[in-house]
N, C-alpha and C positions, 0 to 999 in steps of 0.2 A: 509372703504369700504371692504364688501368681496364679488366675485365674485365666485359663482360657477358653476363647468362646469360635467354632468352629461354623460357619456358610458356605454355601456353595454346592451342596450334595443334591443329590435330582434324580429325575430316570432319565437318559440318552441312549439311543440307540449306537450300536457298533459302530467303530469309524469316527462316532463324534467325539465333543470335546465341553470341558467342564474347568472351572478352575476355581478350586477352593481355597480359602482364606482362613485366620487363625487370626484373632486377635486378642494380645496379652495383655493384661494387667500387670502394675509395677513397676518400677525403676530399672530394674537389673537386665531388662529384655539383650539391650548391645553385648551384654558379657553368658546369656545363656547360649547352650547348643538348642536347636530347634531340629524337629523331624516330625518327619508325619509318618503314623503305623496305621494299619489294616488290618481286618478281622474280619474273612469271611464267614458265613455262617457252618458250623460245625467245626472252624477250623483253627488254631493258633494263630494268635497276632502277629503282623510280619513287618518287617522295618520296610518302608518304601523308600524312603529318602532321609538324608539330613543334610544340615546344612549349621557350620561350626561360626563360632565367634567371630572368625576371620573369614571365614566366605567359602573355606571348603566343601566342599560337594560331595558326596556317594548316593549311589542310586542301587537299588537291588533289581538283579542283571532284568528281573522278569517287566521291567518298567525304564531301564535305559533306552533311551534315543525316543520314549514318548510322552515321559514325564522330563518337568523342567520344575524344578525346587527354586524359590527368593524368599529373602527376606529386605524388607524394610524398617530397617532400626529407627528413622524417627517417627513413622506411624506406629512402630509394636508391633507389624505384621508379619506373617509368614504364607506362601501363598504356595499352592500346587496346581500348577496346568496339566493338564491331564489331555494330552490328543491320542488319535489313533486308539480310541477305547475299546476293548476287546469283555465279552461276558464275562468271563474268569478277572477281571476286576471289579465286577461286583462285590461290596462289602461296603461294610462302616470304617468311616475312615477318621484317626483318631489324630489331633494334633498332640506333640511332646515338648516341654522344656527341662530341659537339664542346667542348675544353674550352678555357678562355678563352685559352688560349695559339694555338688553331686546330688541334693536332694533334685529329686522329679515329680511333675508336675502331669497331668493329664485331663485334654478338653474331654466332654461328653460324647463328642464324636458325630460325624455327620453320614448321613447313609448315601452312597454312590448305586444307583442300578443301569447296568448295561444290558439292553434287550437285544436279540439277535436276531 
């Protein structure tokens, strides 16, 4: 089992910056994939970012050059800086693990509000 538990979500006004945190439960965190997905309200969940076993990165184009995705494998962390916030990233933002078997994992999710 991994359980995760997601901080960091707030109201910030456009331009600012926020950076949220994910922290795992369990052993197996160094051998999971990690990503963080979004859910605006009315709208399907959208991948933001991930970030794999070995340190690869993708970003979905709508948040390159102002999100920066880490993790930290001996705290069990996963972390999203979020600069340059724009309203249309408004949502809940939900942390992901995928562990080398494929079962997936899902925090409760944290709420991000961008005011303009």
């Amino acid at each position: 089992q991994v359980q995760l538990v997601e901080s960091g979500g707030g109201l910030v006004q456009a331009g600012g910056s926020l950076t949220l945190s994910c922290a795992a439960s369990g052993s197996t965190f160094a051998s999971n994939t990690m990503a963080w997905y979004r859910q605006a309200s009315g709208k399907q969940r959208e991948l933001v970012a991930t970030i794999g076993r070995g340190g690869d990165i993708d970003y979905a184009d709508s948040v390159k050059g102002r999100f920066t995705i880490s993790r930290d494998n001996d705290k069990a962390t996963v972390r999203l800086q979020m600069d340059s916030l724009r309203p249309e990233d408004t949502a809940t933002y939900y942390c992901y693990a995928r562990r080398y078997s494929g079962i997936i994992y899902w925090g409760k999710g944290t709420l991000v509000t961008v005011s303009s």
